[in-house]
C-alpha positions as CSV (number, residue, x, y, z in Angstrom):
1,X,-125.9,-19.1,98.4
2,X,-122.9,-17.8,100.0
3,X,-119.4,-17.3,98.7
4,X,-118.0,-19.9,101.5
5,X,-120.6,-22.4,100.1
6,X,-118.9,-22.6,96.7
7,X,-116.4,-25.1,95.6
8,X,-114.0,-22.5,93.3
9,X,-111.6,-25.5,92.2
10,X,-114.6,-27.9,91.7
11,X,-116.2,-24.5,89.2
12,X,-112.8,-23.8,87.3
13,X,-112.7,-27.4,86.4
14,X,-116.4,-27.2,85.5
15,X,-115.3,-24.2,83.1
16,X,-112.7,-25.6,81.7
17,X,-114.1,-29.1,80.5
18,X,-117.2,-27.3,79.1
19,X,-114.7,-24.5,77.1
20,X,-112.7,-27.7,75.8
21,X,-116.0,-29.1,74.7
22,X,-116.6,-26.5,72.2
23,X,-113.1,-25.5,71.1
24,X,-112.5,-25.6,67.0
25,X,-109.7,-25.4,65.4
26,X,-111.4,-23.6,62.3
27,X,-112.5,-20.6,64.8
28,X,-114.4,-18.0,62.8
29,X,-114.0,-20.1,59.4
30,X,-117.1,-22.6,61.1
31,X,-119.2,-19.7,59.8
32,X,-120.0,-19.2,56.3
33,X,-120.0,-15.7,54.6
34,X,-123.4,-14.8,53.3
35,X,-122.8,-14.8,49.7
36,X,-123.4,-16.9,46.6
37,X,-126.2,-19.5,47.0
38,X,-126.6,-17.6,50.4
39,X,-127.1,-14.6,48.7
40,X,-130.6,-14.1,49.4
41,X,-130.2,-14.1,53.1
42,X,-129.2,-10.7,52.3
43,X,-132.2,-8.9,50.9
44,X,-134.1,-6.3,52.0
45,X,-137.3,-7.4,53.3
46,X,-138.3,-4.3,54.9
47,X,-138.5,-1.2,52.0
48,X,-138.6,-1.5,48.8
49,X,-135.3,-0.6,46.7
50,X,-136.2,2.9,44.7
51,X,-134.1,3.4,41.6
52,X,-132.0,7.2,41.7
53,X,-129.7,8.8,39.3
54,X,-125.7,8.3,40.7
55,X,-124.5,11.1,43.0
56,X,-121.6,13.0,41.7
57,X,-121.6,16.1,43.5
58,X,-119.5,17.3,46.7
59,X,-120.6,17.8,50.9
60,X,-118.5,18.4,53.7
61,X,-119.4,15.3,55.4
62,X,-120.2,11.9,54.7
63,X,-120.9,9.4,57.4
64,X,-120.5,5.8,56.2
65,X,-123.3,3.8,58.3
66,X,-126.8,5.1,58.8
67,X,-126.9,3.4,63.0
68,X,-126.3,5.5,66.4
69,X,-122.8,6.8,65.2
70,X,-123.3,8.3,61.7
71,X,-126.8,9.8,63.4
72,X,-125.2,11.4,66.8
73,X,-122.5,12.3,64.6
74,X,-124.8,13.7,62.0
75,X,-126.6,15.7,64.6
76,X,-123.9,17.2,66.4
77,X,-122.4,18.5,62.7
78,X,-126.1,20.0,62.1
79,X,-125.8,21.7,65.9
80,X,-122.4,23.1,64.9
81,X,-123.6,24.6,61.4
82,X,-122.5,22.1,59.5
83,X,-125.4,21.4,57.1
84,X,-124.5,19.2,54.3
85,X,-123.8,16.0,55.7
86,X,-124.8,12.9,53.8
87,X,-125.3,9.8,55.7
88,X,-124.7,6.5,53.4
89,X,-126.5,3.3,54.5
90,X,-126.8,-0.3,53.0
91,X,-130.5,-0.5,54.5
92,X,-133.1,1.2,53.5
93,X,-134.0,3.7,56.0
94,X,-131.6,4.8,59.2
95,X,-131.2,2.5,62.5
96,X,-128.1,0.4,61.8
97,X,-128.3,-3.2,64.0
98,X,-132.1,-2.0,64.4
99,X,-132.9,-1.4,61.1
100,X,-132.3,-5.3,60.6
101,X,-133.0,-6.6,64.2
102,X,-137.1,-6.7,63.5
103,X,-137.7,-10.1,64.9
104,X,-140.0,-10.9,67.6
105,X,-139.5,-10.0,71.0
106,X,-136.2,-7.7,69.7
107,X,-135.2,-5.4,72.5
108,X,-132.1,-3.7,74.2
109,X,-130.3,-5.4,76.7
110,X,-129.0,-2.0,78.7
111,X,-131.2,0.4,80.4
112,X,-133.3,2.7,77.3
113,X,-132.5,6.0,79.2
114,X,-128.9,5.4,78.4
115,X,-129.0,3.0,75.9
116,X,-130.8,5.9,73.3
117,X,-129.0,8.5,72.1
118,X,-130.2,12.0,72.2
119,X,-133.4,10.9,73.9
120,X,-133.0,14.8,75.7
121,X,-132.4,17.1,72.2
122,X,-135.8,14.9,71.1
123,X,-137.5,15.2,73.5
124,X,-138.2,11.7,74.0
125,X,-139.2,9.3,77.1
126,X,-138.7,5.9,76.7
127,X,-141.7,4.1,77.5
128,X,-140.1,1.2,79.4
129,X,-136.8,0.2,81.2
130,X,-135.8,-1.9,78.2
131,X,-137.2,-0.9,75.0
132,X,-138.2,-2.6,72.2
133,X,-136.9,-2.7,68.7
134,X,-139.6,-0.7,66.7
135,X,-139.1,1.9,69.5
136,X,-135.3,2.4,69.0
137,X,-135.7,2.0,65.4
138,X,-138.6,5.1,65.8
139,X,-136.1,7.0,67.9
140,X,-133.2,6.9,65.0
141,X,-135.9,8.0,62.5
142,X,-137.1,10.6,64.7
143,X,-133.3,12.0,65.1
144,X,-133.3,11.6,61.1
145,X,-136.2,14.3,60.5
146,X,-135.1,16.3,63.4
147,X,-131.8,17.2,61.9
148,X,-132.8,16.8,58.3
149,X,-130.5,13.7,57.6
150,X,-132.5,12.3,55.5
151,X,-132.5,15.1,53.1
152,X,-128.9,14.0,51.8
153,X,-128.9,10.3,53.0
154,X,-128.1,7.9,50.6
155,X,-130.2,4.3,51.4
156,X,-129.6,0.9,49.9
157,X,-126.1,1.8,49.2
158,X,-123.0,0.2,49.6
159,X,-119.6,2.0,49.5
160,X,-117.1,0.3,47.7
161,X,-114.0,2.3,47.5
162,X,-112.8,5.3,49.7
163,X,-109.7,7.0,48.3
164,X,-107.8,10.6,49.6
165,X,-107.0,13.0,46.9
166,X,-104.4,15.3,48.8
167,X,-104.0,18.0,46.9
168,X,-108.4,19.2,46.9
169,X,-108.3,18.0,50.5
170,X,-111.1,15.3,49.5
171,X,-112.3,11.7,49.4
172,X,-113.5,10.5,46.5
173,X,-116.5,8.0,47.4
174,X,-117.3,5.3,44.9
175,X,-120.2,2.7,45.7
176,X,-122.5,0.0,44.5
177,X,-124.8,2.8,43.3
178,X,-122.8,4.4,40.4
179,X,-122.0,7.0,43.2
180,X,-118.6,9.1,42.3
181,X,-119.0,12.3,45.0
182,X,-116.5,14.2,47.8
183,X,-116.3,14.8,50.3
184,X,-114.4,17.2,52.8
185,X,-114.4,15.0,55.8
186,X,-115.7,11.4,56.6
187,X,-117.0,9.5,59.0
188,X,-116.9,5.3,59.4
189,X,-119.4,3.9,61.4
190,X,-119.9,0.4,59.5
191,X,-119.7,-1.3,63.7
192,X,-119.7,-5.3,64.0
193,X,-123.0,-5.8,64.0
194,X,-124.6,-5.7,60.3
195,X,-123.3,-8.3,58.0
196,X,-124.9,-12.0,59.2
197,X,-123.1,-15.1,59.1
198,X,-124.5,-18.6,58.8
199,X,-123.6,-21.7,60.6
200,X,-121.2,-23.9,58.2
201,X,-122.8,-26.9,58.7
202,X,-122.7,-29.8,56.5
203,X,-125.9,-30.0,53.9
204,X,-127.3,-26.2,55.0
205,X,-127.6,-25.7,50.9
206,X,-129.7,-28.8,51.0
207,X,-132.6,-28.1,53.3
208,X,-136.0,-28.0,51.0
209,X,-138.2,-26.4,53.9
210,X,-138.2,-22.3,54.5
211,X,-135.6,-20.9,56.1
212,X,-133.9,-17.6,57.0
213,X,-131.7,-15.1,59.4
214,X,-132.9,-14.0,62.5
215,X,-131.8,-10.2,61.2
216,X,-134.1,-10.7,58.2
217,X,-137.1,-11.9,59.4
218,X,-139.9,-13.3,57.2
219,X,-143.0,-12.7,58.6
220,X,-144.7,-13.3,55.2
221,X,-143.6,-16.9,56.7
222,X,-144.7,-16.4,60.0
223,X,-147.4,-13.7,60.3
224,X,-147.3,-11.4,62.5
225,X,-145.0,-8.2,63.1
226,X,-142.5,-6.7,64.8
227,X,-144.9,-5.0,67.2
228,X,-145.3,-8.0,68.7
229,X,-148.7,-9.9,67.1
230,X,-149.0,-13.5,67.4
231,X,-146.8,-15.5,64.6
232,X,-150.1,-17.1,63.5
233,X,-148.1,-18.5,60.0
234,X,-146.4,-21.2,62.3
235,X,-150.0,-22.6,64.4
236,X,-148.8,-25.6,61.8
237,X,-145.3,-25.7,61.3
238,X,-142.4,-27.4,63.0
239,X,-139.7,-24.8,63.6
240,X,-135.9,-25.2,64.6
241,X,-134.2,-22.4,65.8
242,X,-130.3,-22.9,65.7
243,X,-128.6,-20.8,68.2
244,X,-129.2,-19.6,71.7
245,X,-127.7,-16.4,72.2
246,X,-129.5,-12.6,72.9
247,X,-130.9,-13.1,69.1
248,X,-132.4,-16.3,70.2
249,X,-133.2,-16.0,74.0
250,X,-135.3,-12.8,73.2
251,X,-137.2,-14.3,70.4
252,X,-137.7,-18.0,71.3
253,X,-141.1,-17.3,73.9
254,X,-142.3,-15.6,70.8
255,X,-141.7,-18.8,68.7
256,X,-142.8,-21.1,71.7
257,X,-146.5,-19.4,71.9
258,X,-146.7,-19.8,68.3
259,X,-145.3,-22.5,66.8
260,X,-146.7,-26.3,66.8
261,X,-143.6,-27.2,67.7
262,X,-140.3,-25.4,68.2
263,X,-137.1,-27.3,68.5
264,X,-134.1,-25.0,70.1
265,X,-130.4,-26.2,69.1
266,X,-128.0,-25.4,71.9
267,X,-124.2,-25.5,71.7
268,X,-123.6,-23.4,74.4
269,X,-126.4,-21.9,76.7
270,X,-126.5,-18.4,77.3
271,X,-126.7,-17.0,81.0
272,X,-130.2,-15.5,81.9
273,X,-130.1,-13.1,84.5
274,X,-133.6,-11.4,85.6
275,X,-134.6,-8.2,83.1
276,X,-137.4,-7.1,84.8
277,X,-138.7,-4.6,83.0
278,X,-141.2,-2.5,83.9
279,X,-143.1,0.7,81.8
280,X,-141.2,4.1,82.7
281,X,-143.6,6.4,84.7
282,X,-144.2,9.7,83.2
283,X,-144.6,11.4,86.6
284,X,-141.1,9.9,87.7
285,X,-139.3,10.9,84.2
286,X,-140.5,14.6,84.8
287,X,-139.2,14.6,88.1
288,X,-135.6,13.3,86.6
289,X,-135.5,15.0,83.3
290,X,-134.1,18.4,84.3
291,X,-131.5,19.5,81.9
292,X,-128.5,17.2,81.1
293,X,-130.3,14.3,82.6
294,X,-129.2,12.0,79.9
295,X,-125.2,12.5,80.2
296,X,-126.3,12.8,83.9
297,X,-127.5,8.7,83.5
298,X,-124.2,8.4,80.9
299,X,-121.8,9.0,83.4
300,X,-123.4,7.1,86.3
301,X,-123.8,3.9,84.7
302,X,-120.3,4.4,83.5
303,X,-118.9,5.0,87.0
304,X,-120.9,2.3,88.4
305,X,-119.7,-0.1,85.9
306,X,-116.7,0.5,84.6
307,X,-114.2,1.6,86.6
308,X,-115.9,4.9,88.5
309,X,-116.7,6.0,92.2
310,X,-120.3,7.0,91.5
311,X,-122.3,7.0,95.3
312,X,-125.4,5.7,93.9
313,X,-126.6,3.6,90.8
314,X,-129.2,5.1,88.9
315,X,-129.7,2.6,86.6
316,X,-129.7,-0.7,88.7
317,X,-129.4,-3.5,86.3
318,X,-127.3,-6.7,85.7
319,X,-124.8,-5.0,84.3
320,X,-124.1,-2.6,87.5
321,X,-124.9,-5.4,89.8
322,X,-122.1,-7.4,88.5
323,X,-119.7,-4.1,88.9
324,X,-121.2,-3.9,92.7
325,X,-119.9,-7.2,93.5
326,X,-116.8,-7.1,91.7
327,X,-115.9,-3.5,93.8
328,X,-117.1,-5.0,97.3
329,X,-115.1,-7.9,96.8
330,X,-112.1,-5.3,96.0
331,X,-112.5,-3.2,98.9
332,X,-112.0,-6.1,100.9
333,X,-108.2,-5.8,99.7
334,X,-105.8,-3.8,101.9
335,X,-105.2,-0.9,99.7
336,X,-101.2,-2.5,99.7
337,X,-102.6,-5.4,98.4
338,X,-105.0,-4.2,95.2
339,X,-102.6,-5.5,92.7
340,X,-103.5,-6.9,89.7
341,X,-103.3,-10.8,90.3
342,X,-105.0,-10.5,93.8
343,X,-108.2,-8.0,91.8
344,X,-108.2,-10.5,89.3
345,X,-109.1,-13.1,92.6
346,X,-111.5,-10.7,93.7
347,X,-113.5,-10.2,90.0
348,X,-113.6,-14.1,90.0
349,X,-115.2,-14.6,93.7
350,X,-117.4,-11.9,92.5
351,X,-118.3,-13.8,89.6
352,X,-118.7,-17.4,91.1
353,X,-121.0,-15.9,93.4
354,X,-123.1,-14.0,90.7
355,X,-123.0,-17.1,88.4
356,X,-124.5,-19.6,90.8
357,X,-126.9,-17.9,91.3
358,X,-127.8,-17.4,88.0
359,X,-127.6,-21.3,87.5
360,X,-130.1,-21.3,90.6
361,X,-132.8,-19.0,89.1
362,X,-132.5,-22.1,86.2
363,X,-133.7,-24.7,88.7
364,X,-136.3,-22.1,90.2
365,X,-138.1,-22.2,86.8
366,X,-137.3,-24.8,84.3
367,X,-139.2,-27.9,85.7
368,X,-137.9,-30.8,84.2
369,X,-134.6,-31.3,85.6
370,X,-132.5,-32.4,82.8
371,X,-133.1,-29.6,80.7
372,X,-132.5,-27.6,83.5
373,X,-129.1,-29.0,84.0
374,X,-128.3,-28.2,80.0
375,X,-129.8,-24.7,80.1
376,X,-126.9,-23.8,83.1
377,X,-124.2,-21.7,82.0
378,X,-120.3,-22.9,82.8
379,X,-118.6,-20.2,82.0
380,X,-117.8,-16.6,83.6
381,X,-120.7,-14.0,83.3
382,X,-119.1,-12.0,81.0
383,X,-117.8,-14.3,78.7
384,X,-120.2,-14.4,76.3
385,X,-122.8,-11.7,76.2
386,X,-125.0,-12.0,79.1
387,X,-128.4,-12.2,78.4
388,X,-131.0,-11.0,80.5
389,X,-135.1,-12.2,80.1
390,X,-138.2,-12.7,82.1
391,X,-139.9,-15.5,80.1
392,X,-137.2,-17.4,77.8
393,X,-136.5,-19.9,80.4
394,X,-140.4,-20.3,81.3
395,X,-140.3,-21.3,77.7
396,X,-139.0,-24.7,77.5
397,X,-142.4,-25.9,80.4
398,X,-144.1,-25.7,77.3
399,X,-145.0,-29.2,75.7
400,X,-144.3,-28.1,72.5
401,X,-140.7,-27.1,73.4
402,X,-137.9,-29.2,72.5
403,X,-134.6,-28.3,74.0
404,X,-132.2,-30.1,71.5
405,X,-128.6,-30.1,73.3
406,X,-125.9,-30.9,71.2
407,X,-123.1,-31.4,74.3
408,X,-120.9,-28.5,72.6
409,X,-120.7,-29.9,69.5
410,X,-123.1,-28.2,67.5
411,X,-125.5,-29.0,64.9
412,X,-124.0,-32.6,62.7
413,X,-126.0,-31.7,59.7
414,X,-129.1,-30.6,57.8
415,X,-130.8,-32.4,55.0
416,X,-133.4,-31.5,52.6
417,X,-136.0,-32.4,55.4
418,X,-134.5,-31.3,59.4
419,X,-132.1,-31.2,61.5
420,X,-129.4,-33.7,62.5
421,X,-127.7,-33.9,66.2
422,X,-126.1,-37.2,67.5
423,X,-127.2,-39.1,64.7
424,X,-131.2,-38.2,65.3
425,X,-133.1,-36.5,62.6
426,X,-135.3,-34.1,63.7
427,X,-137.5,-33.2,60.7
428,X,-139.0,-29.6,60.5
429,X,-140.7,-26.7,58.2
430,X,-138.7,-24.3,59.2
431,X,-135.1,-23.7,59.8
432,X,-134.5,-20.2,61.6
433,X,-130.6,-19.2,61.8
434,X,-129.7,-16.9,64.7
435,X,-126.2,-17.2,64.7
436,X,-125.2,-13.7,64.7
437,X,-123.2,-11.0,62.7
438,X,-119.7,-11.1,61.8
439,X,-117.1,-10.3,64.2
440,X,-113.8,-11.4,63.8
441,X,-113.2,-10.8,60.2
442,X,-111.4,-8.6,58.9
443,X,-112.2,-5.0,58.7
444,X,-112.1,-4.9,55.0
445,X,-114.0,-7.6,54.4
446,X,-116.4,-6.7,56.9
447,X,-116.9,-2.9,55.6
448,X,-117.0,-4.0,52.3
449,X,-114.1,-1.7,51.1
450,X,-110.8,-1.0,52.4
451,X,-110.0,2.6,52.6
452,X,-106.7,4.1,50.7
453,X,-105.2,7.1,52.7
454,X,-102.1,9.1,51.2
455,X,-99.9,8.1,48.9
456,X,-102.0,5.3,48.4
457,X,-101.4,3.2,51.6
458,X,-104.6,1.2,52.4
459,X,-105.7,1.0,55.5
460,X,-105.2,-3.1,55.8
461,X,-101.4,-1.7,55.3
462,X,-101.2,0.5,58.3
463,X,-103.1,-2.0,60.5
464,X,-101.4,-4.9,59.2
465,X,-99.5,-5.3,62.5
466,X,-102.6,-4.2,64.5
467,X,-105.1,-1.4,65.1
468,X,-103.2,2.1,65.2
469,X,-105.1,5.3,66.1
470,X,-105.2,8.0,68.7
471,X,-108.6,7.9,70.6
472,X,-109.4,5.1,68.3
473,X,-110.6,7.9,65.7
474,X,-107.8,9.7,64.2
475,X,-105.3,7.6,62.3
476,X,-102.0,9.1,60.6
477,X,-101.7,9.4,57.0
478,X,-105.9,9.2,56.6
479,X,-106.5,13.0,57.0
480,X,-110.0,14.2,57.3
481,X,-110.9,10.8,58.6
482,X,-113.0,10.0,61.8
483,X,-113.8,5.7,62.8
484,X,-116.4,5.9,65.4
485,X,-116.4,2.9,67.4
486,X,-114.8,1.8,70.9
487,X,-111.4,0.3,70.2
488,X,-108.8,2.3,71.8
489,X,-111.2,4.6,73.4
490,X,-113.2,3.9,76.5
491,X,-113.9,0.1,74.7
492,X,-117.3,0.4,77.1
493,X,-118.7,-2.5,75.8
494,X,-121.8,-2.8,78.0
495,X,-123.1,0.6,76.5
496,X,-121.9,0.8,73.1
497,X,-123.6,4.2,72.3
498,X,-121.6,5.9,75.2
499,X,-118.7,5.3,73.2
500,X,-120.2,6.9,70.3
501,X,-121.9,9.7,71.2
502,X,-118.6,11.3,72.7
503,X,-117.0,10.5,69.4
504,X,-120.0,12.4,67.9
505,X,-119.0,15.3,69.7
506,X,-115.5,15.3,69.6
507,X,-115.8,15.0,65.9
508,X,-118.3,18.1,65.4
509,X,-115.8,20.3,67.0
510,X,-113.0,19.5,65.5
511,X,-114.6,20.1,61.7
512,X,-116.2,23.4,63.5
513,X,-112.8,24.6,64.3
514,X,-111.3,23.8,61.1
515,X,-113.8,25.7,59.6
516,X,-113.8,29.0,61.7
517,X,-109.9,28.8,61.1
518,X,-109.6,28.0,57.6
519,X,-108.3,24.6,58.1
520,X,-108.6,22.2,55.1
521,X,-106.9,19.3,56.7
522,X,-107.3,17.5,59.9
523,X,-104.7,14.4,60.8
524,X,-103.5,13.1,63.9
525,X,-99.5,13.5,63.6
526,X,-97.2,10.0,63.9
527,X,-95.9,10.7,66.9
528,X,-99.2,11.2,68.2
529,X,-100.1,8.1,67.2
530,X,-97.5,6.0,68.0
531,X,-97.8,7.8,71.6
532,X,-100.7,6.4,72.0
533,X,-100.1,3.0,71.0
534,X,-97.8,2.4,73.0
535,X,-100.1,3.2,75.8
536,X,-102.8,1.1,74.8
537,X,-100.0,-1.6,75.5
538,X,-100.1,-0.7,79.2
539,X,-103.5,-1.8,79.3
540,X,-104.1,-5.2,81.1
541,X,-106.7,-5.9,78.8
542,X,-110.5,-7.0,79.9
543,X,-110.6,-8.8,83.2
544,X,-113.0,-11.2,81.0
545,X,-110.6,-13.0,78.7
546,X,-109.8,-16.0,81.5
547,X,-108.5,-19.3,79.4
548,X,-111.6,-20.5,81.1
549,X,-114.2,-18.4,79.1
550,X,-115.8,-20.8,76.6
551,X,-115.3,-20.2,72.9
552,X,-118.0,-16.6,71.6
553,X,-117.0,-14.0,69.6
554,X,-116.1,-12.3,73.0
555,X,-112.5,-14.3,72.2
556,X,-112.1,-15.2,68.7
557,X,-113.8,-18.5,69.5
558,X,-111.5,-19.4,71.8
559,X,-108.5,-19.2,69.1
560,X,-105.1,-17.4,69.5
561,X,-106.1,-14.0,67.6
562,X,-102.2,-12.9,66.9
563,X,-100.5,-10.6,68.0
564,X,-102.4,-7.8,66.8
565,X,-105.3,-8.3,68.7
566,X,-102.9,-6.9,71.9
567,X,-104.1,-3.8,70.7
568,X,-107.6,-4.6,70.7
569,X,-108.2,-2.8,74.4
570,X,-109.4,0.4,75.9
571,X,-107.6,3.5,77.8
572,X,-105.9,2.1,80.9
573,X,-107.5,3.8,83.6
574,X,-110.7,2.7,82.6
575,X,-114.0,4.1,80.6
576,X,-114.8,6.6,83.3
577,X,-111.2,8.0,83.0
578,X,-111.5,8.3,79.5
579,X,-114.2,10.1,79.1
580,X,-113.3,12.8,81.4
581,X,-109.4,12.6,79.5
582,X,-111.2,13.2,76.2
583,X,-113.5,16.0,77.6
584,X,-110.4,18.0,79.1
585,X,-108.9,17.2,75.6
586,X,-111.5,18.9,74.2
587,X,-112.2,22.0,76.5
588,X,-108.5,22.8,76.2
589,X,-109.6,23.5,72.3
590,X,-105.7,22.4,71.7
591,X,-106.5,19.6,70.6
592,X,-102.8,17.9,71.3
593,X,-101.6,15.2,68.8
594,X,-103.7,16.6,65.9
595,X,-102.2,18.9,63.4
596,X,-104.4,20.9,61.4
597,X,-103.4,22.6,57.4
């Protein structure tokens, strides 16, 4: 379909009546906290707790999070001598999201030779485009022995207080474990994506079949494991699935093959681009894995993506064709005339045109034509998370597939035997929740502890009025403290890890130059700080938050997040710009804004 073809008033409208659809006015409070008579959506089902005596002893580093940031971060301490690092993680082994995403079908959704960290200091090659859960989760462990994290790594621990003691130079770590130890420096790398949420609909305590959280998958329940064999526990059973984002879409062919019948609750549909993935060729990977290759990969996807000038696209996915479109459109703009409002046209044409044809692929495989018409996505590509699979949509020609549509409203209830939506009972076995991990809670509440820098200011304090930082890492009055995420950084959302790995390294050599100077103390100075708030504040913000976009944790469900969340953005220039900022920043072993004691 051509971009003249498409009615752009007709699809704004479109957008806007399916994002009123769905807006609520309770926002993030529709979901309930896993806790309570939830509780038990929260155990381990993977590794066995073992019982240990409390830790009360000292290490120069601890790294609170056991995913991709406390293990490139962990490594790159090792690299720089550092050797007593001690990662603490509330699952029982290392991997983060991947430690708990075991369900079936679990993959990434951006390209494995980027996607992996330290896949060249390994020595690993991915053995497909797109790799698959028990891969990644290998790939963390295989960083664990490599460095020796796991001598020192704390599992099934929780932190529960964080405090600064200014005149050792320490923090004093307390957690669920009886834990009382110091450390020198730490690390926070607790990320959005660990602590599940329910749905909070009306009767979930009352359902009397089995039922459980995507991210704690019983395959007791279901047979089979997360190496993909057949879910022969549901040959019998009745299954709803309630949710239809990435969790879901990558999952529900699994479910389809397997269950007698599977019954797939839709509020919103999630946009399916093509994944193709396809087995990575040894021969080829030689050819490409000369040294650097994997910061080589970083940095093209970045450029092609986010805001570069890279002449080719090694990676070639959805996420880089999206970028293509979005930078032809803009370089049909007389350079006089690339401001903001008229690029903000051009990302929107580019969209249209990517989004119908996404809706087309839809008609091109889903037979029946009104579940066709249900499965289309009205909303920009980026929105929500865009979702990319060869065989969810081929799911629903099954027979035994029920696509339940609930017209934006959601689920109306659940009682001790199914499912209720317009008044219709569907009764099931099995009730599976993939409705996600918490997002836009509170930091606090979403850590589990809220740290307390000097003179006992807590860190809800200084953020009270929003997120304050330089590079998103260093925050003033928290000395010694690193947060390893994307806020206030590159924000590269579409390759997390990116984000993280450069924090990784920036953080290794600051604590190696401390060290080889005699530095107790590292702490980015107010000024600092404040300097770089205030240019966060240039930033336009994500091209992606239209007041069409439908309601996803992308926005805050669609609410008004305050005024604090104007802070919740990336450098200005861009992820590209960033990095190369922050690698000058480094190089120039200055360090600028930090002041070391």
């Amino acid at each position: 379909m051509t971009q003249q073809a498409i009615d752009k008033e007709a699809l704004r409208k479109k957008y806007i009546e399916e994002r009123n659809k769905r807006l609520r006015a309770d926002g993030n409070a529709q979901y309930l906290e896993v806790k309570g008579q939830f509780g038990h959506y929260l155990e381990d089902p993977y590794t066995p707790r073992v019982e240990r005596e409390p830790k009360t002893d000292h290490v120069t580093f601890a790294f609170i999070g056991g995913g991709f940031g406390g293990l490139a971060t962990g490594a790159r301490l090792v690299e720089a001598g550092i050797g007593d690092v001690r990662i603490v993680e509330k699952g029982g082994d290392f991997g983060g999201t991947w430690y708990w995403n075991r369900y079936p079908g679990a993959q990434c959704d951006t390209a494995s030779m980027i996607y992996m960290p330290l896949l060249e200091e390994t020595g690993h090659r991915p053995s497909e485009k797109y790799a698959h859960a028990p891969e990644i989760l290998a790939q963390c462990q295989r960083i664990g022995r490599q460095y020796k994290l796991y001598d020192n790594a704390l599992f099934h621990t929780q932190v529960r207080s964080l405090t600064w003691d200014d005149a050792r130079s320490r923090w004093l770590i307390q957690t669920d474990r009886g834990d009382a130890f110091t450390a020198q420096y730490i690390g926070l790398g607790t990320g959005p994506l660990h602590v599940p949420k329910l749905p909070g609909i009306h009767g979930i305590e009352t359902f009397q079949g089995h039922s459980f959280h995507t991210s704690r998958w019983d395959y007791e329940y279901t047979g089979g494991d997360p190496l993909g064999a057949p879910l022969v526990g549901l040959a019998d059973k009745r299954v709803a699935i309630i949710g239809t984002g990435a969790t879901a879409v990558q999952c529900v062919p699994h479910l389809a093959r397997s269950s007698k019948a599977l019954f797939v609750f839709q509020r919103t549909p999630s946009s399916i681009d093509v994944r193709n993935n396809v087995p990575i060729d040894p021969d080829w990977f030689a050819s490409i894995a000369t040294p650097g290759w994997q910061q080589r990969w970083l940095e093209n996807f970045t450029a092609n993506q986010a805001g570069g000038n890279a002449e080719v696209d090694l990676v070639q996915d959805g996420w880089t064709d999206l970028a293509r479109r979005i930078r032809e459109q803009i370089r049909k703009l007389a350079p006089q005339e690339r401001t903001v409002p008229k690029m903000l046209v051009a990302y929107e044409d580019a969209d249209f045109e990517k989004m119908e044809e996404i809706r087309a692929r839809v008609d091109a495989i889903v037979r029946e034509r009104e579940t066709a018409a249900k499965l289309k996505a009205w909303y920009r590509q980026l929105c929500k998370r865009p979702c990319f699979h060869d065989t969810y949509l081929q799911s629903f020609n099954a027979d035994s597939v029920h696509l339940v549509d609930t017209d934006g409203k959601g689920v109306e209830r659940i009682t001790a035997t199914g499912v209720v939506v317009a008044g219709k009972e569907y009764p099931v076995d099995c009730i599976i929740y993939a409705s996600g991990f918490e997002v836009g809670t509170a930091y606090q509440r979403r850590a589990g502890f809220d740290p307390v820098g000097r003179d006992g200011r807590t860190l809800s304090e200084h953020w009270s009025q929003g997120m304050r930082t330089k590079h998103g890492m260093h925050v003033h009055g928290f000395p010694n403290a690193f947060f390893v995420q994307p806020t206030q950084g590159a924000n590269l959302i579409s390759n997390v890890p990116h984000n993280l790995t450069e924090a990784a390294r920036t953080i290794a050599m600051l604590v190696a130059h401390a060290r080889d100077q005699g530095h107790q103390q590292i702490e980015v100075t107010e000024a600092a700080e404040r300097a770089w708030v205030e240019l966060m504040l240039t930033s336009v913000g994500r091209m992606t938050q239209s007041p069409d976009c439908t309601p996803g944790y992308y926005n805050n469900e669609g609410q008004d997040p305050g005024p604090a969340a104007r802070l919740n953005v990336g450098y200005p220039a861009g992820a590209t710009a960033y990095f190369k900022y922050l690698d000058e920043w480094r190089r120039s072993g200055r360090f600028e804004g930090l002041a070391f004691r």
